[in-house]
C-alpha positions as CSV (number, residue, x, y, z in Angstrom):
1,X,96.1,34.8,-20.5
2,X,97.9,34.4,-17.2
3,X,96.2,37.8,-16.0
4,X,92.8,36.5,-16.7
5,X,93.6,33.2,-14.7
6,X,94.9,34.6,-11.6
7,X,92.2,37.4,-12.1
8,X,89.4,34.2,-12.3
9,X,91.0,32.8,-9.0
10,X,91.0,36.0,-7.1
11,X,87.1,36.4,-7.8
12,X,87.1,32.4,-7.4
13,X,88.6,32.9,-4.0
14,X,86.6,35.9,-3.2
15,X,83.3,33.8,-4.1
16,X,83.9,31.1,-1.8
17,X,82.8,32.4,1.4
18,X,80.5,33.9,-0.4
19,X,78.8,30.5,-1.9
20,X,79.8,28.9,1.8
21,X,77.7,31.2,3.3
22,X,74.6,30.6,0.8
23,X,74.7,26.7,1.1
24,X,74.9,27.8,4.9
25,X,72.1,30.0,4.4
26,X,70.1,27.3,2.4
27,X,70.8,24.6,4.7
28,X,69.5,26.6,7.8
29,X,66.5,28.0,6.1
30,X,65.5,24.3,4.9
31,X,65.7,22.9,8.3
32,X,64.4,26.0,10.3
33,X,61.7,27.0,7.8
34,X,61.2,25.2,4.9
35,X,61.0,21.8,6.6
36,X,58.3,23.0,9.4
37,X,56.4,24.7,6.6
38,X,56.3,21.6,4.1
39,X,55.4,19.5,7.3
40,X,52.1,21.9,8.1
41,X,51.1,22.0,4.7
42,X,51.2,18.3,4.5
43,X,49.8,17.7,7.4
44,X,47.1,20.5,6.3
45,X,46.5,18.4,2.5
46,X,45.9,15.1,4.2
47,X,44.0,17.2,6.6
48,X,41.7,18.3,3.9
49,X,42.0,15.2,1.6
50,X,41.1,13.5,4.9
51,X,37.9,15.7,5.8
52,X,36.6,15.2,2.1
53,X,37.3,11.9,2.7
54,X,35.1,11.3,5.5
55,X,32.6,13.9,3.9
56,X,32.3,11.5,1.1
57,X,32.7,8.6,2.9
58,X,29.4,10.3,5.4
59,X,28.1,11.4,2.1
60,X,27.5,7.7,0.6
61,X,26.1,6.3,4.1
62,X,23.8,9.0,4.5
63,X,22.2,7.7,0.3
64,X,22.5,4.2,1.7
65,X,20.4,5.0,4.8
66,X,18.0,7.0,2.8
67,X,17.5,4.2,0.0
68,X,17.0,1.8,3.3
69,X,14.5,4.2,4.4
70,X,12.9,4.8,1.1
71,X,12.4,1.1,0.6
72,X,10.8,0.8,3.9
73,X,8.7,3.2,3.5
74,X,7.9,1.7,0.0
75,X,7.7,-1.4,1.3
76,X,4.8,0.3,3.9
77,X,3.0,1.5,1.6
78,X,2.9,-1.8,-0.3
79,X,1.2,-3.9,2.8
80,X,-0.8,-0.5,3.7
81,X,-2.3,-0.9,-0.3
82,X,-2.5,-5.1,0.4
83,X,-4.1,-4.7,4.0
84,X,-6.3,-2.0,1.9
85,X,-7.4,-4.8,-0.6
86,X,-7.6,-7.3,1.7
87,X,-10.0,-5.1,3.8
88,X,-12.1,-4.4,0.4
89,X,-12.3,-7.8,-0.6
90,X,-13.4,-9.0,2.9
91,X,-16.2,-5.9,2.5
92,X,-17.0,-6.9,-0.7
93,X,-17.3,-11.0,0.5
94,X,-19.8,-10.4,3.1
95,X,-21.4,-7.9,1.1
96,X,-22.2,-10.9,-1.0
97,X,-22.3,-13.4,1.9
98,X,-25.4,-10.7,3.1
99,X,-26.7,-10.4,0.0
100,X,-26.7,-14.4,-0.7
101,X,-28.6,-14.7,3.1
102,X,-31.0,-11.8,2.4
103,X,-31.8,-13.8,-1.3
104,X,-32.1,-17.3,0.7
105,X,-34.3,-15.3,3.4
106,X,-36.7,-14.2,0.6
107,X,-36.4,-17.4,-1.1
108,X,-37.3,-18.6,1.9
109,X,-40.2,-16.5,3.0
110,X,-41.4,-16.4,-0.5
111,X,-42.2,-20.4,-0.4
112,X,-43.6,-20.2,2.7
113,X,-46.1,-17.4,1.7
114,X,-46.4,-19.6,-1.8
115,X,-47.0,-22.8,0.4
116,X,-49.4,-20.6,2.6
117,X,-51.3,-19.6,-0.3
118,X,-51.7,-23.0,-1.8
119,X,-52.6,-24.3,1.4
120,X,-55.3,-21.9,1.9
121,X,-56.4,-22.2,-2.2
122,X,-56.6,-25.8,-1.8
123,X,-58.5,-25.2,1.8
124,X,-61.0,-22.5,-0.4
125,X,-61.7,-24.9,-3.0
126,X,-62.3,-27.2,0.0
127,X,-64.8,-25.0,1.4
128,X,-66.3,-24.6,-2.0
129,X,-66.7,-28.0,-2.8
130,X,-68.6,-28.9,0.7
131,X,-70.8,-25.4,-0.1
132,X,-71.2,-26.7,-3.5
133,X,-72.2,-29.7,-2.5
134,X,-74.4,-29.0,0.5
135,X,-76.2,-26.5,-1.7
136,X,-76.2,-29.3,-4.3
137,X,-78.0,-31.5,-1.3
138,X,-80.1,-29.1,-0.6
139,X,-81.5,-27.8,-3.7
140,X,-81.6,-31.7,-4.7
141,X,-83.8,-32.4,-1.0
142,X,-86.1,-29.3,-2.5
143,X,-86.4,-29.9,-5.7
144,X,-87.3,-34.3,-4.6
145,X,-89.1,-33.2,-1.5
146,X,-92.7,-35.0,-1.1
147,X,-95.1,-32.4,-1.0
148,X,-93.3,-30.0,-2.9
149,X,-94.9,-27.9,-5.8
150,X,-93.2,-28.8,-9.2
151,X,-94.3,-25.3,-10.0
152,X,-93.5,-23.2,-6.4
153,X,-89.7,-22.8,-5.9
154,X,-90.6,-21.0,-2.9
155,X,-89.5,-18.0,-4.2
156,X,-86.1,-18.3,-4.8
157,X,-85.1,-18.2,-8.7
158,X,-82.3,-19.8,-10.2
């Protein structure tokens, strides 16, 4: 069992450099490459992770503006569709308000034409009466005239 000991500290011994020069190895390669490496790719994630970031972040304020712009446009087309109506019902009020003055126009004309024609029925029956009677006068004068014939109408016939 000796043998095996000083035989395990002879390849102990002769390991030693060996396992120096490793951690040697590993502490040089950590600080010249593995260090600078881990720094780029970190620098590269929050790179990325910050470009999507802003992507997303660019993403949400281009919706926002185009929900602002859809609700001005919807609100556009709202007073477009009320100025619209207004417009019709403004069309349609002096439609009637022409309509109304034509109606009141007629109206109008219509009773003075009906006054008109009274006027000028009462003014015929007027006329008639003062024919009637002055042919009532005269056929009376004829018919009581002295020296008139009872029998001679002088010609005319009733």
């Amino acid at each position: 069992m000796g043998q095996i000991t000083s035989q395990l500290g002879q390849l102990f011994a002769q390991t030693i450099p060996t396992v120096v020069f490793v951690f040697f190895l590993l502490v040089v390669l950590n600080r010249l490459f593995f260090k600078p490496l881990s720094q780029t790719l970190d620098a590269r994630a929050k790179a990325t992770s910050g470009a999507l970031e802003e992507a997303l972040a660019q993403a949400t304020a281009a919706e926002e503006k185009s929900r602002q712009y859809e609700q001005a446009l919807q609100k556009a087309r709202q007073g477009i569709y009320r100025l619209r109506e207004e417009a019709r019902r403004d069309a349609l009020g002096e439609r009637e308000r022409s309509i109304q003055q034509a109606r009141s126009e007629a109206e109008a004309s219509l009773e003075e034409a009906q006054l008109a024609l009274n006027e000028e029925v009462a003014k015929s029956k007027m006329d008639l009466r003062s024919a009637v009677e002055s042919l009532a006068m005269e056929i009376t004068e004829m018919l009581l005239a002295p020296g008139s014939d009872q029998g001679d109408r002088g010609g005319v016939q009733a």
